[in-house]
Backbone as a printed PyTorch tensor [residue, N CA C, xyz], in Angstrom:
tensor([[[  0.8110,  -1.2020,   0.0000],
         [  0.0000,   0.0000,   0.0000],
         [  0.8500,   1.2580,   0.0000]],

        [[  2.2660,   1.0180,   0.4510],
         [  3.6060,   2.0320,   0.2550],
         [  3.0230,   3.1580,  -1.2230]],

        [[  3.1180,   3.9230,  -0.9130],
         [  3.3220,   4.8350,  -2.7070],
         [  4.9710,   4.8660,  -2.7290]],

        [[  6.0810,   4.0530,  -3.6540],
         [  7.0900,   4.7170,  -4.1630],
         [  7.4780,   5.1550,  -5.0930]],

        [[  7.8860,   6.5270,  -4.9800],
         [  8.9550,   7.4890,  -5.4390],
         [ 10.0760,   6.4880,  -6.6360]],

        [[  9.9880,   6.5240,  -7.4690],
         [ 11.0320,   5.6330,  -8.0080],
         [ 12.3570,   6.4290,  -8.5030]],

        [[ 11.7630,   7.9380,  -8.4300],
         [ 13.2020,   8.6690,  -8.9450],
         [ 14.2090,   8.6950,  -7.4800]],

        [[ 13.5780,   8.6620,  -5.9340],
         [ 14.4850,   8.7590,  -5.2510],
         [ 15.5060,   7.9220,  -5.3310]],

        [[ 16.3300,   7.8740,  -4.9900],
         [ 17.9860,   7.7940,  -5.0260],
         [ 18.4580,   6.6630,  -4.3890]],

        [[ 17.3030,   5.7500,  -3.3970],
         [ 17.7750,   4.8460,  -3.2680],
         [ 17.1260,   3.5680,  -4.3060]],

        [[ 16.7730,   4.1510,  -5.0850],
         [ 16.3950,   2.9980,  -6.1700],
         [ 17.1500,   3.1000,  -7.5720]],

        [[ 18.4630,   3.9770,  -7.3520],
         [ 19.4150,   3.9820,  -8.6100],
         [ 20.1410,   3.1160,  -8.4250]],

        [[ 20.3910,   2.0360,  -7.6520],
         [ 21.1420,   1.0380,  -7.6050],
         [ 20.6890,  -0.2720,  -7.8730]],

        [[ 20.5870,  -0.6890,  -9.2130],
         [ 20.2160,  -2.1060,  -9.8040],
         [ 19.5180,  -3.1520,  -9.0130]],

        [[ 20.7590,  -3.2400,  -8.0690],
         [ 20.5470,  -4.7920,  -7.2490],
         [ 19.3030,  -4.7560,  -6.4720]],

        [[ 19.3710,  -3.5750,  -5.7280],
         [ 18.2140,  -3.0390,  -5.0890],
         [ 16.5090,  -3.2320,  -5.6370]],

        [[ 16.3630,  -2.7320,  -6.6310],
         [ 15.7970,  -3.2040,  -7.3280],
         [ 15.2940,  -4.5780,  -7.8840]],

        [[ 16.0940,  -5.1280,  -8.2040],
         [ 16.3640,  -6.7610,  -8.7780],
         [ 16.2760,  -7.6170,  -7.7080]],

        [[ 16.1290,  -7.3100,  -6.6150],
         [ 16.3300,  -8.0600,  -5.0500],
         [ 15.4320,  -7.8220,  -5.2430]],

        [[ 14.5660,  -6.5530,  -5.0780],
         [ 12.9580,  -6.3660,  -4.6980],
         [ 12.5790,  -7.4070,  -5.4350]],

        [[ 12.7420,  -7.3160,  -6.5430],
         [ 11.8690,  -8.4740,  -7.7600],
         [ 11.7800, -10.2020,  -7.3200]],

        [[ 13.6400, -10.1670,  -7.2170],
         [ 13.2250, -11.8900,  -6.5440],
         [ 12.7240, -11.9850,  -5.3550]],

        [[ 12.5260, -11.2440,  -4.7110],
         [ 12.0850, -11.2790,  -2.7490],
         [ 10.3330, -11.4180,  -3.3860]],

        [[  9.6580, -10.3330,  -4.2490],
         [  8.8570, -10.2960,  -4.4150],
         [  8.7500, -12.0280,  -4.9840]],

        [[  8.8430, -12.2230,  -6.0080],
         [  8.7050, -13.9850,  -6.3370],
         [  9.0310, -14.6170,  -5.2890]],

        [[  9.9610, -14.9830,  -4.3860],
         [ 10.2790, -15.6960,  -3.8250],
         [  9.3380, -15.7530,  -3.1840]],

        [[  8.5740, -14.7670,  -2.1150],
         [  7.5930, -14.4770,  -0.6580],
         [  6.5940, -14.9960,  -1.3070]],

        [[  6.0150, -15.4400,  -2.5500],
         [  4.8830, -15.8180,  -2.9900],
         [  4.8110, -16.5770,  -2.2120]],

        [[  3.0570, -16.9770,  -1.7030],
         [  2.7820, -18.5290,  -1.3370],
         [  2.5630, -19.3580,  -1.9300]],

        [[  3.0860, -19.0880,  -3.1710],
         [  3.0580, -20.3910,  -4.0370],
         [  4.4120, -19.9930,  -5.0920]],

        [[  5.2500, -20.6600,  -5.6720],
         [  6.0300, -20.3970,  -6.7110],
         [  5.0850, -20.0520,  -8.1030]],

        [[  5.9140, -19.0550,  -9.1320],
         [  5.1710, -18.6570, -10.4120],
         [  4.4860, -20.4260, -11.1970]],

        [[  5.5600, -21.0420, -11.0150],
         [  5.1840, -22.4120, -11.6410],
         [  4.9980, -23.4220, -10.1710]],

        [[  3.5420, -23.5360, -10.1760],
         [  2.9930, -24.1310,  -8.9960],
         [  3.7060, -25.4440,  -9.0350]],

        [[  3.7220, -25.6870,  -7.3870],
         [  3.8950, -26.8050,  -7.3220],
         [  3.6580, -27.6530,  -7.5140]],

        [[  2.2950, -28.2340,  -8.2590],
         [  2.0140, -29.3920,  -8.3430],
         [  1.9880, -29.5990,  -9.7310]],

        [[  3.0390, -28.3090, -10.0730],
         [  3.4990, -28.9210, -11.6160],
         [  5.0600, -29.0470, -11.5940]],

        [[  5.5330, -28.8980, -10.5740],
         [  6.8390, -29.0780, -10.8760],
         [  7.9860, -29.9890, -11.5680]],

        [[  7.1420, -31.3540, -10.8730],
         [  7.7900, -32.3910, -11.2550],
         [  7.2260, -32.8950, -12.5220]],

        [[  6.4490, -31.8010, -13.4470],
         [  5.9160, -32.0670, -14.8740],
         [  7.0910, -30.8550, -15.6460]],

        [[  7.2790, -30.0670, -14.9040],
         [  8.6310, -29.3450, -15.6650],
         [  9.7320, -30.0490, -16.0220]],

        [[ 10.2000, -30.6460, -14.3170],
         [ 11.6160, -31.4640, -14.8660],
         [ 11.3960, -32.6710, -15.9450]],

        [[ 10.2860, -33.0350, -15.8330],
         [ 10.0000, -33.9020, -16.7840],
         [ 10.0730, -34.1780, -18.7740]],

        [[  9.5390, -32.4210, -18.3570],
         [  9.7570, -31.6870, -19.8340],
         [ 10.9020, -31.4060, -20.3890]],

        [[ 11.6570, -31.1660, -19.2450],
         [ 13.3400, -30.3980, -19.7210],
         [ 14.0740, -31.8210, -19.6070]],

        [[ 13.3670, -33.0250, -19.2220],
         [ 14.5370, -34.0100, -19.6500],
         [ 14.3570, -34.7010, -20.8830]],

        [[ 13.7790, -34.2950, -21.7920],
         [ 12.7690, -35.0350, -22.7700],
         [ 14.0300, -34.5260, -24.2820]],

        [[ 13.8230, -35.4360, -25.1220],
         [ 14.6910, -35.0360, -26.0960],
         [ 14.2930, -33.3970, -26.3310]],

        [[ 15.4820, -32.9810, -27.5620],
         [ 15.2770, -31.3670, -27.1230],
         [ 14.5680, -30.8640, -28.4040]],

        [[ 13.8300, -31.8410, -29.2240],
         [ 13.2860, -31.0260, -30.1210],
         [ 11.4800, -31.4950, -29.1790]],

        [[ 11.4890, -31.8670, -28.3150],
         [  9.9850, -32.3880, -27.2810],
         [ 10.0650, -31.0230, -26.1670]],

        [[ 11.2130, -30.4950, -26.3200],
         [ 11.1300, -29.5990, -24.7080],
         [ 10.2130, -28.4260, -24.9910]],

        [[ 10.1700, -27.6250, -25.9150],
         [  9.8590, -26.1000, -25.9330],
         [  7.9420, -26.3000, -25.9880]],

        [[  7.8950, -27.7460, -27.1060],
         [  6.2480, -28.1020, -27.0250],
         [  5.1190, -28.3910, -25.9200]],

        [[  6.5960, -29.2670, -24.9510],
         [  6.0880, -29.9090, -23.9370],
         [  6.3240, -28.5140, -22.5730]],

        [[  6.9290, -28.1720, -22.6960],
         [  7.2480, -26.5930, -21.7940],
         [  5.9580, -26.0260, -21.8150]],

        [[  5.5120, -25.5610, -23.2350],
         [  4.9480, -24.6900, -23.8680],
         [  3.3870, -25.1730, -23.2300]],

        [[  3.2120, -26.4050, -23.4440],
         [  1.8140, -27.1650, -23.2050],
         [  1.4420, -27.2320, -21.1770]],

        [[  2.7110, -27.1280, -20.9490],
         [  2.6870, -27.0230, -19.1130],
         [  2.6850, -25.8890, -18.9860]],

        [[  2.7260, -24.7320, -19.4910],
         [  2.8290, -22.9140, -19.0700],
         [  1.3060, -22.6950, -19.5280]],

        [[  0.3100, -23.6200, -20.3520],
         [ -0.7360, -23.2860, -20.3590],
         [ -1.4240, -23.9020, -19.5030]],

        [[ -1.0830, -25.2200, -19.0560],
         [ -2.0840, -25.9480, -17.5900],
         [ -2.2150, -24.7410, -16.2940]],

        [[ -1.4400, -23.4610, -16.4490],
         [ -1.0400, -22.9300, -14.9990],
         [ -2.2250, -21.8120, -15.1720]],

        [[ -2.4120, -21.4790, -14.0020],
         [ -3.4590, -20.1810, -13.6230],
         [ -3.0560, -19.2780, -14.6220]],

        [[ -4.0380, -18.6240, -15.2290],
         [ -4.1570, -17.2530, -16.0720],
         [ -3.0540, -16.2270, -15.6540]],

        [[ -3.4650, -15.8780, -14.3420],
         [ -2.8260, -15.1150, -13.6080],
         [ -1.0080, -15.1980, -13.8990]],

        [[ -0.5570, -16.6020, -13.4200],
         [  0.3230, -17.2720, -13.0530],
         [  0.7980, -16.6420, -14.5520]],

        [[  0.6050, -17.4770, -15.7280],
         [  0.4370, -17.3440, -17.5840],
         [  1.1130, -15.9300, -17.2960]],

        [[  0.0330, -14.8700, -17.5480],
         [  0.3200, -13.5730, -17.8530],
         [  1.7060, -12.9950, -16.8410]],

        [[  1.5650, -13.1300, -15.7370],
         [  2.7540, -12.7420, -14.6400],
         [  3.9080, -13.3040, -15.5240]],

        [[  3.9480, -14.6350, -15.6020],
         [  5.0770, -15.3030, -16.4450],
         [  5.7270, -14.6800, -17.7730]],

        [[  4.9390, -14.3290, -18.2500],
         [  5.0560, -13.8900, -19.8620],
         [  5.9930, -12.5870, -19.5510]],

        [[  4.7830, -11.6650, -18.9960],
         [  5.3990,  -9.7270, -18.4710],
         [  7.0700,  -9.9080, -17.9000]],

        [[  7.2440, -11.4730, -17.3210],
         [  8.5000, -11.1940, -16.1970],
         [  9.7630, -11.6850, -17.3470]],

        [[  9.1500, -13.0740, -18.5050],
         [ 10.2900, -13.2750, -19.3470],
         [ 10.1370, -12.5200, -20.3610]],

        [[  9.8580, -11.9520, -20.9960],
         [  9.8720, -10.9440, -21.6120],
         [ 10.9070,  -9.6190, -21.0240]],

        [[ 10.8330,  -9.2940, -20.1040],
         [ 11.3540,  -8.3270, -19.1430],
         [ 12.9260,  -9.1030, -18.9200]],

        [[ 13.1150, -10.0450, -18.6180],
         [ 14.5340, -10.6770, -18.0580],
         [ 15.0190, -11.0570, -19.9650]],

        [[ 14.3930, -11.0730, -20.6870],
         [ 14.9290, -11.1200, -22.3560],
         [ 15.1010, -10.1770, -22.6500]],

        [[ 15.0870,  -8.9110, -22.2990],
         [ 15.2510,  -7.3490, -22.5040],
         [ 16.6660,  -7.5870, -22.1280]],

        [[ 16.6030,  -7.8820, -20.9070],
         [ 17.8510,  -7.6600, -19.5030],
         [ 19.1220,  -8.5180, -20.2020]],

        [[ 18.9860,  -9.8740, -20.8900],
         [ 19.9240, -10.2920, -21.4710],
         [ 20.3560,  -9.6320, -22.8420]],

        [[ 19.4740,  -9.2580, -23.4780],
         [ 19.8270,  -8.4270, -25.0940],
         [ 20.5110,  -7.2930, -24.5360]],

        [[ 20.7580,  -6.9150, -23.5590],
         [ 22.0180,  -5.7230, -22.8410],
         [ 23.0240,  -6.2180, -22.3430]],

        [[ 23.1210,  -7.7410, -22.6440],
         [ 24.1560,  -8.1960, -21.8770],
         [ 25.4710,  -7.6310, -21.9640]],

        [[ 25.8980,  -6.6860, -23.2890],
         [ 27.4340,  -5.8430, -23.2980],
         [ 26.9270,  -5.1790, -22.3140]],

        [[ 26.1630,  -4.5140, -21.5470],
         [ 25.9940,  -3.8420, -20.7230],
         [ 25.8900,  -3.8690, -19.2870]],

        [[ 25.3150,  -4.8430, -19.1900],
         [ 24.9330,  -5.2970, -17.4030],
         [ 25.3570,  -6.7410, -17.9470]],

        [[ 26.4200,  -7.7310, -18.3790],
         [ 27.1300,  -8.9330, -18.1450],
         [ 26.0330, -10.1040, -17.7690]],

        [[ 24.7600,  -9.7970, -18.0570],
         [ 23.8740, -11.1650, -17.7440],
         [ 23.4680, -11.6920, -18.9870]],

        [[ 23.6770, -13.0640, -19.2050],
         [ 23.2550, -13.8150, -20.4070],
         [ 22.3640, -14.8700, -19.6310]],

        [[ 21.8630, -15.5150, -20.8600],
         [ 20.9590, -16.5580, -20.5610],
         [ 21.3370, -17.1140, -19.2880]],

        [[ 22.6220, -17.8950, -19.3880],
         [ 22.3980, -18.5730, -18.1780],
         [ 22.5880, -17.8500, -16.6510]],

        [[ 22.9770, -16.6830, -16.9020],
         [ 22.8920, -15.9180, -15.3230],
         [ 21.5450, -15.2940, -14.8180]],

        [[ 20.7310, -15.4000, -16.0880],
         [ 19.5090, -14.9750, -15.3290],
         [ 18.8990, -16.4560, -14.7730]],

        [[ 18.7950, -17.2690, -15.9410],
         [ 18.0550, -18.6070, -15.0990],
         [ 18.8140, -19.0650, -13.7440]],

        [[ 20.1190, -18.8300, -13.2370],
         [ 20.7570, -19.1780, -11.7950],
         [ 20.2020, -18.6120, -11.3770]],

        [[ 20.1870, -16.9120, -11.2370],
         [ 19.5090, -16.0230, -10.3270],
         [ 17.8710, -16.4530, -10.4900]],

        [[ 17.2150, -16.7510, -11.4050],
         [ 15.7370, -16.7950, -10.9120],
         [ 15.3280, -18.1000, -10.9130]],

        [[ 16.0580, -19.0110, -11.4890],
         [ 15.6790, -20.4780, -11.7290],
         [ 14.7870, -20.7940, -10.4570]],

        [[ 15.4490, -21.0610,  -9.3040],
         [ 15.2720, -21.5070,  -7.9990],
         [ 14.4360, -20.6930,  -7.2250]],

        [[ 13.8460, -19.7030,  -7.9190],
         [ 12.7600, -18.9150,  -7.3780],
         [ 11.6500, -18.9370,  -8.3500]],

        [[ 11.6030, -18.8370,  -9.0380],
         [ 10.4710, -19.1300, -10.0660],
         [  9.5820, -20.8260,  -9.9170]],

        [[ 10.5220, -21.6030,  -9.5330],
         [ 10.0310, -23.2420, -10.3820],
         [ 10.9900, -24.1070,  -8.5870]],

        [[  9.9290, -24.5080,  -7.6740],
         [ 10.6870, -25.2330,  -6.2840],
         [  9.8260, -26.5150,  -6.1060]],

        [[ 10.3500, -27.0490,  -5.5340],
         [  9.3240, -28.5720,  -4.8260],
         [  8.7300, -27.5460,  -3.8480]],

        [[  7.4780, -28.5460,  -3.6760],
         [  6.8510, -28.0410,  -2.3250],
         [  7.7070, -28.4350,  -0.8900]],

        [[  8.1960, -29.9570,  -1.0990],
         [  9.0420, -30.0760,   0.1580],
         [ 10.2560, -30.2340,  -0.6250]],

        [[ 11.4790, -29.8270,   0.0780],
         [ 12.7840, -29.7850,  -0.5790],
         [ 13.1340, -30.8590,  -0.0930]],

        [[ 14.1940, -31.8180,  -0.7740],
         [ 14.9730, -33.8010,  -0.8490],
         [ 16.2060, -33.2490,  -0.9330]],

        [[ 16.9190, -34.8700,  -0.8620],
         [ 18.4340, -34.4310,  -0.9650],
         [ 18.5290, -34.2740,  -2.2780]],

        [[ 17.9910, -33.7460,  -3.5840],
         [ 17.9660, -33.8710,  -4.7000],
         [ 18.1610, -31.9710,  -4.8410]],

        [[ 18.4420, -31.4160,  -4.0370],
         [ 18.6080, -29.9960,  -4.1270],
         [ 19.5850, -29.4160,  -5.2320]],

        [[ 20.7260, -30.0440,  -5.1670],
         [ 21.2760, -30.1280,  -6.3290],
         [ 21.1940, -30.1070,  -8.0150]],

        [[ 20.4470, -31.4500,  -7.7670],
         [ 19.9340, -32.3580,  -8.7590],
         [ 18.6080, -31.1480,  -9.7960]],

        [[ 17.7130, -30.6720,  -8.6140],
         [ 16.5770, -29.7160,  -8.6530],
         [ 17.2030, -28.5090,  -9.4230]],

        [[ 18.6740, -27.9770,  -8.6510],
         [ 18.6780, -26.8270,  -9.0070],
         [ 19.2640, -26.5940, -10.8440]],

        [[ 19.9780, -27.6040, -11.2030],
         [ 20.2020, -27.4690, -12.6560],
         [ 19.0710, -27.6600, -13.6760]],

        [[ 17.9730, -28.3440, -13.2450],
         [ 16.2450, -28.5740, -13.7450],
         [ 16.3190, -27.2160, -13.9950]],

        [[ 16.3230, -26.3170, -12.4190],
         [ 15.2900, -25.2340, -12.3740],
         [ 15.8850, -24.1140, -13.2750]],

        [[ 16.9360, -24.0260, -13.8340],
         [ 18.3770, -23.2490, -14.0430],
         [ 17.8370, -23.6310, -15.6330]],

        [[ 17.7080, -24.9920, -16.2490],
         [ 17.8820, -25.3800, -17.9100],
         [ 16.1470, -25.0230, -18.2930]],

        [[ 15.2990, -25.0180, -17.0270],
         [ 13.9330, -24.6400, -17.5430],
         [ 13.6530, -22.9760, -17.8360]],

        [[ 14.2870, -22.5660, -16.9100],
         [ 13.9310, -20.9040, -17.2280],
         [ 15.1250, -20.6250, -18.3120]],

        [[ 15.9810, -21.0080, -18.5490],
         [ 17.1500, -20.5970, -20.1610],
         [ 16.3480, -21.2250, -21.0190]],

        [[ 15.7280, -21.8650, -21.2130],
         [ 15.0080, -22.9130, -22.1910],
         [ 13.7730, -21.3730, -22.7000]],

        [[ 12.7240, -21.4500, -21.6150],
         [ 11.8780, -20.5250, -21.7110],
         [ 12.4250, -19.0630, -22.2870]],

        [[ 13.4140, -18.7570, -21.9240],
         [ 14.0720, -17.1560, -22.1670],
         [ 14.7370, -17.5010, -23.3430]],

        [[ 15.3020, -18.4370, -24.1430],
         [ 15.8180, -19.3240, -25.5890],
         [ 14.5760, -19.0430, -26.9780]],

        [[ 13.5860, -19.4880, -25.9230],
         [ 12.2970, -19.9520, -26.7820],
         [ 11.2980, -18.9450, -26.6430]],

        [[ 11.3650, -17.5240, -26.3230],
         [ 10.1370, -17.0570, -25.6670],
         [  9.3630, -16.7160, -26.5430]],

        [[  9.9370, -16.6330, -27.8960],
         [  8.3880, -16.3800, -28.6950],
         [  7.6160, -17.5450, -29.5110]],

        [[  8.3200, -18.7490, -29.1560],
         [  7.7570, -20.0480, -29.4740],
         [  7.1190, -20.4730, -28.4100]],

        [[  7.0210, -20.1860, -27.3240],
         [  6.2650, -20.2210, -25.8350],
         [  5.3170, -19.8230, -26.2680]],

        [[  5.5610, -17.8640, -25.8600],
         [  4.1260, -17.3040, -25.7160],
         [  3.5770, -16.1730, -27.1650]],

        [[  4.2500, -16.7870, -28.4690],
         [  3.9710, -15.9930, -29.1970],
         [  4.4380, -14.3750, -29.3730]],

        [[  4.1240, -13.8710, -30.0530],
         [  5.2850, -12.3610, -30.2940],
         [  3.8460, -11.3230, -29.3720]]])
């Protein structure tokens, strides 16, 4: 319910910003890609790779509207952020590290945390690879 000021001065510093964004995803009570599709993601991203973007594509429409559109506005937005990569040094795969594991989680975390986190890392580069074979131009 805050009103902020976005020209003040403590929001000229990137990270600041970009923290807000993943804190904001992260605090969800639910991840952008619900949980009880998760283990239909990793499923997708292990699938030969001309099956992934269809089978991706066909699980980003099972999800809430809401969920859909939020998704679209945010990769779209982080595909901006990499086409500057001479500029701010983030390519594909540094955005999916930084958001992989916040976007796409188990509901209960296994010793497979590891295992989870390169899923969650090859699904959002996959999506940001493919985004207008996803969600259209």
């Amino acid at each position: 319910d805050e009103k902020l000021d976005l020209s003040d001065s403590k929001w000229e510093d990137i990270h600041v910003i970009t923290g807000a964004l993943k804190m904001f995803f992260r605090e969800l009570p639910e991840p952008l890609f619900t949980y009880n599709h998760f283990n239909d993601f990793v499923n997708a991203i292990k699938q030969e790779p001309r099956q992934r973007v269809p089978a991706v594509k066909d699980l980003i429409k099972q999800l809430p509207k809401p969920n859909q559109d939020t998704m679209q506005v945010l990769f779209r937005h982080l595909k901006r952020v990499v086409e500057n990569g001479e500029k701010n040094r983030m390519t594909y795969q540094s955005i999916a590290i930084v958001f992989g594991p916040t976007l796409l989680k188990p509901e209960k975390e296994t010793c497979n945390i590891a295992v989870h986190t390169v899923y969650q890392n090859q699904i959002v580069e996959l999506i940001l690879l493919e985004l207008n074979s996803i969600f259209g131009r």
